[in-house]
DSSP file (Angstrom, degrees, kcal/mol; ACC not computed):
  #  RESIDUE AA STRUCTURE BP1 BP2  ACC     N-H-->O    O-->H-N    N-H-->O    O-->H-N    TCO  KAPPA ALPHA  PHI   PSI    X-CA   Y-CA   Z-CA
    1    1 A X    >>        0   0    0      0, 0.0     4,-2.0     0, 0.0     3,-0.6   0.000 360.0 360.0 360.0 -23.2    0.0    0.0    0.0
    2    2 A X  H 3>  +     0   0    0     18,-0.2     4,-1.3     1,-0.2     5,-0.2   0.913 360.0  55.3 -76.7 -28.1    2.8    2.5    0.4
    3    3 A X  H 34 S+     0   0    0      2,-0.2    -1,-0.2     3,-0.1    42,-0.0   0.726 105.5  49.7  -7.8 -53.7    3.0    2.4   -3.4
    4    4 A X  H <> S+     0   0    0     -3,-0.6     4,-2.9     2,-0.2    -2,-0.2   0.847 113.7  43.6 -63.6 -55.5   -0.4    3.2   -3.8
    5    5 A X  H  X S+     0   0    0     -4,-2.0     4,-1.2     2,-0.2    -2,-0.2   0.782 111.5  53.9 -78.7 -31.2   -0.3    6.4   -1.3
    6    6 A X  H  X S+     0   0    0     -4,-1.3     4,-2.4    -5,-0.3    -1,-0.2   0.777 113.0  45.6 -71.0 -27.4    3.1    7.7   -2.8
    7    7 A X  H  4 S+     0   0    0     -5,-0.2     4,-0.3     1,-0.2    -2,-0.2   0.896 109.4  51.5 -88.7 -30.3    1.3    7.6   -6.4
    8    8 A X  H  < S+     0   0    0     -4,-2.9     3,-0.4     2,-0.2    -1,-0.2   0.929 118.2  44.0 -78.1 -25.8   -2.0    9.3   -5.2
    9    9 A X  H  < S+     0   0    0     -4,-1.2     2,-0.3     1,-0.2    -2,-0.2   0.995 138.2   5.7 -64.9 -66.0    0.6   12.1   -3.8
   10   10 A X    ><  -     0   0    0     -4,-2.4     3,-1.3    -5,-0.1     2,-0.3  -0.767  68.2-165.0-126.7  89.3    2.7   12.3   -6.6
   11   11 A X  T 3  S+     0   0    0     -3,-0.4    -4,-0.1     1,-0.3    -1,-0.1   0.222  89.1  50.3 -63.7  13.8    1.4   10.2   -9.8
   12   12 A X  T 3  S+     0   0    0     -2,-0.3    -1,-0.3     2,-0.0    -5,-0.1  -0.457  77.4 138.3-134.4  46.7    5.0   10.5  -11.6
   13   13 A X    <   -     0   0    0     -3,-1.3     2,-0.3    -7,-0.1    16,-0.1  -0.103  41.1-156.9 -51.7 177.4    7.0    9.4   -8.8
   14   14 A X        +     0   0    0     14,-0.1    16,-4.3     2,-0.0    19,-0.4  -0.528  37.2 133.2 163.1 112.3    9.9    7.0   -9.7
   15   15 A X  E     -A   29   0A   0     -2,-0.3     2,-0.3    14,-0.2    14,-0.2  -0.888  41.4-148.9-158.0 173.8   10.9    4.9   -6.6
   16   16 A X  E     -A   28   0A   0     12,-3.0    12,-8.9    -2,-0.2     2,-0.3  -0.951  19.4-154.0-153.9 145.3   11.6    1.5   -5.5
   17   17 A X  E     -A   27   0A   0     -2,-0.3     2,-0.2    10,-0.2    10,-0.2  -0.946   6.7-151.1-138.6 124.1   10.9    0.4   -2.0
   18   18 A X  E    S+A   26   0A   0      8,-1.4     8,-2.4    -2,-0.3    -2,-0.1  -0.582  73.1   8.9 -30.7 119.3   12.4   -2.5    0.5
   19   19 A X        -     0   0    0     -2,-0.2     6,-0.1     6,-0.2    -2,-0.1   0.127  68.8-118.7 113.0 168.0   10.3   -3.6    2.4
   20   20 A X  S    S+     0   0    0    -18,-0.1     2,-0.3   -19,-0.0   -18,-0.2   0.279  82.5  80.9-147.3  39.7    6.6   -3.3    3.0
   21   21 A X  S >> S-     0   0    0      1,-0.1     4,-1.2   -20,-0.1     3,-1.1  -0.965  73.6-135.7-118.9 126.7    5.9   -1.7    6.5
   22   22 A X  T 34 S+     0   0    0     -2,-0.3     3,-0.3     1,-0.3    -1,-0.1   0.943 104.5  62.2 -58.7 -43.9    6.2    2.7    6.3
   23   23 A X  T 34 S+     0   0    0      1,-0.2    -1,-0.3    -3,-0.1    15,-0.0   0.721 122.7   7.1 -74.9 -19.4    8.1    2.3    9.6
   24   24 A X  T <4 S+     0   0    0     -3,-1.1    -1,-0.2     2,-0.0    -2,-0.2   0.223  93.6 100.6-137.7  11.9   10.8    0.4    8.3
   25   25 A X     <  -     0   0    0     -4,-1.2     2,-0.5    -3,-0.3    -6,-0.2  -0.454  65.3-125.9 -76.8 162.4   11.1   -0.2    4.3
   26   26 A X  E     -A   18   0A   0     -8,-2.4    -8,-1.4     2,-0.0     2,-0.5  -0.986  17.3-152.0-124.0 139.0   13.6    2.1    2.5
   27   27 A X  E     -A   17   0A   0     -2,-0.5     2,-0.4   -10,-0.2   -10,-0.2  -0.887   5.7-156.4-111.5 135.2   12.3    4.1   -0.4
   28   28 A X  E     -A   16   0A   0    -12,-8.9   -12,-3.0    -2,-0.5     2,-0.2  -0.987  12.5-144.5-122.8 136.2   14.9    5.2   -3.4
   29   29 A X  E     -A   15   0A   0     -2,-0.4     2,-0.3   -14,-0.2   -14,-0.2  -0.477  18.6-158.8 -76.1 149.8   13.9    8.0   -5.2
   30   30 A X    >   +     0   0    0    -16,-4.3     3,-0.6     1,-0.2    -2,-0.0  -0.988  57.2   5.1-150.0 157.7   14.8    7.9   -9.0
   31   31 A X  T 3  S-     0   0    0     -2,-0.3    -1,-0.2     1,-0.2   -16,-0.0   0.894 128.7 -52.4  50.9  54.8   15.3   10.5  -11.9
   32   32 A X  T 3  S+     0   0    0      1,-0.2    -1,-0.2    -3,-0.1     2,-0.1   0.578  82.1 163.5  62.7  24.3   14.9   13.5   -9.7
   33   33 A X    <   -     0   0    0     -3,-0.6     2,-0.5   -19,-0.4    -1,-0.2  -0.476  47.9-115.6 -78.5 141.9   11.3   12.6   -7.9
   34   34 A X        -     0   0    0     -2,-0.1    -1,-0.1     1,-0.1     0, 0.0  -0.846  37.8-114.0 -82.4 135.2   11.3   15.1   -4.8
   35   35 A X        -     0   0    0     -2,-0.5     2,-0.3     1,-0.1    -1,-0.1  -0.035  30.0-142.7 -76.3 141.7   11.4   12.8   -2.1
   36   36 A X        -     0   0    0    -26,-0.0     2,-0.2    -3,-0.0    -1,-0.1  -0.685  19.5-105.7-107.1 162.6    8.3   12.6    0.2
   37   37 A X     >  -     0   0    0     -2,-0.3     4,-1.8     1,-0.2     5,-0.0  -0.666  14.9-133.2 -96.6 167.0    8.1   12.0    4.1
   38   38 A X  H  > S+     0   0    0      1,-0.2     4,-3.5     2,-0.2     5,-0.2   0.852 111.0  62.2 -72.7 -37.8    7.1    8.8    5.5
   39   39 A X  H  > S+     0   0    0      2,-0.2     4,-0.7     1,-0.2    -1,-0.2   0.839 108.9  42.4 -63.2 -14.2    4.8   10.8    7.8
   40   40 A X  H >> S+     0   0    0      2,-0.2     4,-1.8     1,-0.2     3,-1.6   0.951 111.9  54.6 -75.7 -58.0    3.0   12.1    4.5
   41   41 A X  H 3< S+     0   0    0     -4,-1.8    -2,-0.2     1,-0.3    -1,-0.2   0.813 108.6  45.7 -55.9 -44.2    3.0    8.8    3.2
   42   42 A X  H 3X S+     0   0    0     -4,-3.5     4,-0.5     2,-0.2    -1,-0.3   0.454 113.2  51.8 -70.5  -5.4    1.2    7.3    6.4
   43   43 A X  H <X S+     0   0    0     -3,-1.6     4,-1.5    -4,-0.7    -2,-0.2   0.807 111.9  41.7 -78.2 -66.5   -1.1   10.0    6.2
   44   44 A X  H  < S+     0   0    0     -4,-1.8    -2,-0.2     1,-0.2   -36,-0.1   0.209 110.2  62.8 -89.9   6.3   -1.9    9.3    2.2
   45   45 A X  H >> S+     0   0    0     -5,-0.2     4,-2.3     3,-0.1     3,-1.7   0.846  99.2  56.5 -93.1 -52.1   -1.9    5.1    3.3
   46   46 A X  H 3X S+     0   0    0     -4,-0.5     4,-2.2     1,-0.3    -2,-0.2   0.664 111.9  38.5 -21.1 -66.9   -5.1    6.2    5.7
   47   47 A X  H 3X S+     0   0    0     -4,-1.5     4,-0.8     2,-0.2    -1,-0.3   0.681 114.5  55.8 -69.9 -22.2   -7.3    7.6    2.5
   48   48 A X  H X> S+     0   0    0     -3,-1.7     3,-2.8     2,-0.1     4,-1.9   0.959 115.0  36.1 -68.7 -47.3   -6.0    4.9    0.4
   49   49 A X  H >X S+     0   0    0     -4,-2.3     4,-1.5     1,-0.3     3,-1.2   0.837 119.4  47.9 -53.0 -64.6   -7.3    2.3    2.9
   50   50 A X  H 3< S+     0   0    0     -4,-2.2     4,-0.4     1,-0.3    -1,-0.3   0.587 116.5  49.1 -84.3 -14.1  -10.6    4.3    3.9
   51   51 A X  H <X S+     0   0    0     -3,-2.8     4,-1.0    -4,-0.8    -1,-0.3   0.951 112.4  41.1 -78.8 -51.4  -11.0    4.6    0.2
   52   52 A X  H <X S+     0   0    0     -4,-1.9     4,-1.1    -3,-1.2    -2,-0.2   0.929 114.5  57.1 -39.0 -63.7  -10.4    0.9   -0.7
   53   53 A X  H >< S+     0   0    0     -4,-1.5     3,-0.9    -5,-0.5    -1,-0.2   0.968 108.0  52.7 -37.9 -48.9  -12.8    0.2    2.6
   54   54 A X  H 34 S+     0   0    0     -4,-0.4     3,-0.5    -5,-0.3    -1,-0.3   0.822  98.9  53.0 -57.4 -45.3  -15.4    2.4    0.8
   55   55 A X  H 3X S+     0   0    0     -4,-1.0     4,-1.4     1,-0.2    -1,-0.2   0.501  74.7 118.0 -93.9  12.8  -15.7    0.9   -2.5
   56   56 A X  H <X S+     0   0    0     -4,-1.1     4,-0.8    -3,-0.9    -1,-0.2   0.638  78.9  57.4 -39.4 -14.7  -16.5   -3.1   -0.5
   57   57 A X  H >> S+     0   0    0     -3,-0.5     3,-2.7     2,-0.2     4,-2.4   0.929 102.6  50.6 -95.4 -74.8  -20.0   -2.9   -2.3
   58   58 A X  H 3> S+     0   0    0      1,-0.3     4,-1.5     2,-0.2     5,-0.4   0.830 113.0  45.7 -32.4 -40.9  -18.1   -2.6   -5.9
   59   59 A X  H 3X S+     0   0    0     -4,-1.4     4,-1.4     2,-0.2    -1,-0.3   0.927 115.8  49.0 -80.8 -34.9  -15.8   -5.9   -5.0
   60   60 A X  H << S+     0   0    0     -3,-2.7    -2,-0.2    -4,-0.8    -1,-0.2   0.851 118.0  38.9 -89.5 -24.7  -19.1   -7.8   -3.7
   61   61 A X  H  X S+     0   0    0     -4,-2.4     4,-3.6     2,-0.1     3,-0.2   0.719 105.8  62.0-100.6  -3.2  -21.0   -6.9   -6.8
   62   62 A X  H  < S+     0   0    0     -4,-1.5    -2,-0.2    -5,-0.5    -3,-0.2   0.935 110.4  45.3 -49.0 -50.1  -18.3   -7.4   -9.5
   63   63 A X  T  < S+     0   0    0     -4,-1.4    -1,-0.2    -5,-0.4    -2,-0.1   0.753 111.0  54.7 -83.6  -3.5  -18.2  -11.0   -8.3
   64   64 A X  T  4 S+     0   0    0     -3,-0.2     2,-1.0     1,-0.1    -2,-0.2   0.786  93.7  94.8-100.8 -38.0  -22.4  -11.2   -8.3
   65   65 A X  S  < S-     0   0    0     -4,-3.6     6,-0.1     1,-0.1    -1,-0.1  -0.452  78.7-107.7 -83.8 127.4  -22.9  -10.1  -12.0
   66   66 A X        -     0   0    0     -2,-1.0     5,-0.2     1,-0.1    -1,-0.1   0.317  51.0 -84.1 -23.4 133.4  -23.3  -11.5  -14.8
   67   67 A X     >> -     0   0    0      3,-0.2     4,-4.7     1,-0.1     5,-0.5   0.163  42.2-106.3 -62.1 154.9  -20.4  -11.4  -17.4
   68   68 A X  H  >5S+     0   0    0      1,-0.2     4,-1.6     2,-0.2     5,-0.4   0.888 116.9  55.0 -49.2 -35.8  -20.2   -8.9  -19.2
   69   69 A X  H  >5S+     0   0    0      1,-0.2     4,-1.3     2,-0.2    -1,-0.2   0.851 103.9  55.6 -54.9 -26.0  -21.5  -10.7  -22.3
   70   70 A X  H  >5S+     0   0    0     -3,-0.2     4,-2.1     1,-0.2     5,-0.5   0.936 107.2  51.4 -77.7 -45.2  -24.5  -11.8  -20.7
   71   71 A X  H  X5S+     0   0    0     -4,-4.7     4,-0.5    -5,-0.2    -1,-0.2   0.789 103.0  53.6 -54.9 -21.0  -25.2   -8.6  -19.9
   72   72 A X  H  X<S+     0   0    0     -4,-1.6     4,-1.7    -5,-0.5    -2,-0.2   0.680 114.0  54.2 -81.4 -29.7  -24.8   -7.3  -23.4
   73   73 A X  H  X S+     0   0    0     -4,-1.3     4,-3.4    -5,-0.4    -2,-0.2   0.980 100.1  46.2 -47.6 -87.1  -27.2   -9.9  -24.1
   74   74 A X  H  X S+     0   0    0     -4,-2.1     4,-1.5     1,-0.2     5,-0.4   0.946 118.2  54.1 -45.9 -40.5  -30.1   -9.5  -22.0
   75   75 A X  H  X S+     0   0    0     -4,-0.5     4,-3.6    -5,-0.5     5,-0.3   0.998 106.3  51.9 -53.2 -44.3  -29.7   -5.7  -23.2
   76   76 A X  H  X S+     0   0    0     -4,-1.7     4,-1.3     1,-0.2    -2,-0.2   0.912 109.7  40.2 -67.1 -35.6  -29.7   -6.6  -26.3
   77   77 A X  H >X S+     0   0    0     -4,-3.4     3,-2.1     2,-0.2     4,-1.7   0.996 113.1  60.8 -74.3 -60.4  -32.7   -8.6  -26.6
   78   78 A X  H >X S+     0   0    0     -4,-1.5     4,-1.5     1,-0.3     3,-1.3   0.897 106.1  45.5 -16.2 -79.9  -34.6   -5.9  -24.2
   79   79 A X  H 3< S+     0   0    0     -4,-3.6     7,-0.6    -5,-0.4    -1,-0.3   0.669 107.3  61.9 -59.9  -5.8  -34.1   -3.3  -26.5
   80   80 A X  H << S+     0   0    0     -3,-2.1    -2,-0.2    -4,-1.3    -1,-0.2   0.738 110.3  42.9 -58.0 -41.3  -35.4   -6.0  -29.6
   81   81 A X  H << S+     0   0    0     -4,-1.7     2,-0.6    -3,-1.3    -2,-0.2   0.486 110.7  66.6-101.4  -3.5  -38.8   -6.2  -27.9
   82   82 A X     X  -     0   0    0     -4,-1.5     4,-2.6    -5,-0.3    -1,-0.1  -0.893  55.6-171.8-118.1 129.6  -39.1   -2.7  -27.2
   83   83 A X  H  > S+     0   0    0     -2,-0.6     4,-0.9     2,-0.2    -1,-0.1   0.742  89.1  51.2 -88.0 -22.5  -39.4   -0.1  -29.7
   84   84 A X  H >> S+     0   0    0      2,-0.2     4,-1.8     3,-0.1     3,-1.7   0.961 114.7  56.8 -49.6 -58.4  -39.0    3.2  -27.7
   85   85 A X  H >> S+     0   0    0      1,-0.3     3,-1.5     2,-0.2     4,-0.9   0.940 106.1  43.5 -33.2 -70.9  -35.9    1.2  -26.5
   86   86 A X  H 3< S+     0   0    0     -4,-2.6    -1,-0.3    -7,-0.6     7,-0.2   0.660 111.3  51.2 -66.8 -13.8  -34.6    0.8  -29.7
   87   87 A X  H << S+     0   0    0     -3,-1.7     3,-0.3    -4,-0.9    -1,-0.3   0.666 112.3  54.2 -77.6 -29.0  -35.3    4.5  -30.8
   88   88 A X  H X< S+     0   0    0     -4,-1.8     2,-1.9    -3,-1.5     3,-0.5   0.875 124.4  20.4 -48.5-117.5  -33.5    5.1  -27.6
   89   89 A X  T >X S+     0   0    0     -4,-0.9     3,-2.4     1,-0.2     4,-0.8   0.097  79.7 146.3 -52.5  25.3  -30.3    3.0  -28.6
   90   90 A X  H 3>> +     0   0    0     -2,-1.9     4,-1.6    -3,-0.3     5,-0.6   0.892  69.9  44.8 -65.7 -46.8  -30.9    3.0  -32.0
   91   91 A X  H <45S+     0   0    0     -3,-0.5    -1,-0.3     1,-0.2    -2,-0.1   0.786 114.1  54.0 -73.4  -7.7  -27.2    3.0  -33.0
   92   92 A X  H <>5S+     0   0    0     -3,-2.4     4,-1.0    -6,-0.1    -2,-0.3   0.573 114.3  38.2 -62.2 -29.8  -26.7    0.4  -30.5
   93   93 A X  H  X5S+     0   0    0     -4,-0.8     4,-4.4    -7,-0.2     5,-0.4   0.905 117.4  47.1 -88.8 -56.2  -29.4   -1.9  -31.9
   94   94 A X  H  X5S+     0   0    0     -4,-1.6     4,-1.2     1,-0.2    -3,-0.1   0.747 110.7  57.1 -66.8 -13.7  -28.8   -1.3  -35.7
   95   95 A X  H  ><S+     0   0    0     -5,-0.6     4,-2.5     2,-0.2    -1,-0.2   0.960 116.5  30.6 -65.4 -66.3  -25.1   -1.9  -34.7
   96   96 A X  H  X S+     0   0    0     -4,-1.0     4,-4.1     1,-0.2    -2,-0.2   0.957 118.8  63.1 -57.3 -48.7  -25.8   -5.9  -33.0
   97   97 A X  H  X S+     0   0    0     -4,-4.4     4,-1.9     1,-0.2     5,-0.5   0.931 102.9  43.3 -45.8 -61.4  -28.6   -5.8  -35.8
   98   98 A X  H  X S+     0   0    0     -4,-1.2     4,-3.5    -5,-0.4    -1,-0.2   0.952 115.5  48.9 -43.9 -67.1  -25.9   -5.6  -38.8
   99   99 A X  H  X S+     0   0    0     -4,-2.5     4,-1.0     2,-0.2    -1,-0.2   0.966 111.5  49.3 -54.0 -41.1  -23.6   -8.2  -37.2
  100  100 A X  H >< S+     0   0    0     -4,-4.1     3,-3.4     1,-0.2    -2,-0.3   0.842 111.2  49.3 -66.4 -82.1  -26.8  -10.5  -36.7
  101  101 A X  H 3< S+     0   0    0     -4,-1.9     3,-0.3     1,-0.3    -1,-0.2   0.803 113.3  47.8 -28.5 -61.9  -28.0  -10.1  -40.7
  102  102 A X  H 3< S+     0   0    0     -4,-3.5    -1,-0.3    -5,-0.5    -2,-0.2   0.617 118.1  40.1 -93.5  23.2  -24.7  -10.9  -41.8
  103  103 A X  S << S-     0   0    0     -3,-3.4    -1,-0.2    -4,-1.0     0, 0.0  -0.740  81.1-164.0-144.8  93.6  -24.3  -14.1  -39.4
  104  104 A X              0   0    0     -3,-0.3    -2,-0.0    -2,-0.2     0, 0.0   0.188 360.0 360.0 -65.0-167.7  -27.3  -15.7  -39.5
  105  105 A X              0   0    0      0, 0.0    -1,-0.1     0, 0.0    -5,-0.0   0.200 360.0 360.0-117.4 360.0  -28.4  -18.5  -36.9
């Protein structure tokens, strides 16, 4: 995680770190990165965790939905039986439509 919290500080960092505890890893700075304090960096681990912590609902439904293709499905077919839909998504329908016409079942 101290990766993570050194990149949200400064996202063109260039470092390498030993270790993977703030209180004792060594961080090398590279190509002129101004060097950051650990106390900053233990600061910027907090908001990554409390951010990570945050998003728990995204990781529990990532694994609960249907792949994406099955979802591209069921859209697709939705907008097929409705025609506001498809005036809606029309360059989405006529898109799937095209492939289907020129690969028939």
């Amino acid at each position: 995680m101290v990766h993570k919290a050194i990149l949200k500080i400064n996202p063109n960092a260039q470092f390498t770190i030993i270790g993977d505890d703030i209180n004792t890893c060594e961080i090398k700075w590279h190509n002129g990165t101004t060097p950051i304090s650990k106390a900053d960096i233990e600061a910027k681990m907090v908001e990554v965790q409390a951010d990570y912590d945050a998003k728990q609902y995204q990781r529990d439904r990532a694994s609960q939905y249907p792949e994406l293709k099955d979802q591209l499905d069921l859209l697709w077919h939705s907008i097929d039986r409705d025609a506001e839909l498809k005036s809606k998504y029309f360059d989405f329908h006529q898109a799937i439509l095209a492939v289907k016409a020129k690969h028939p079942k």
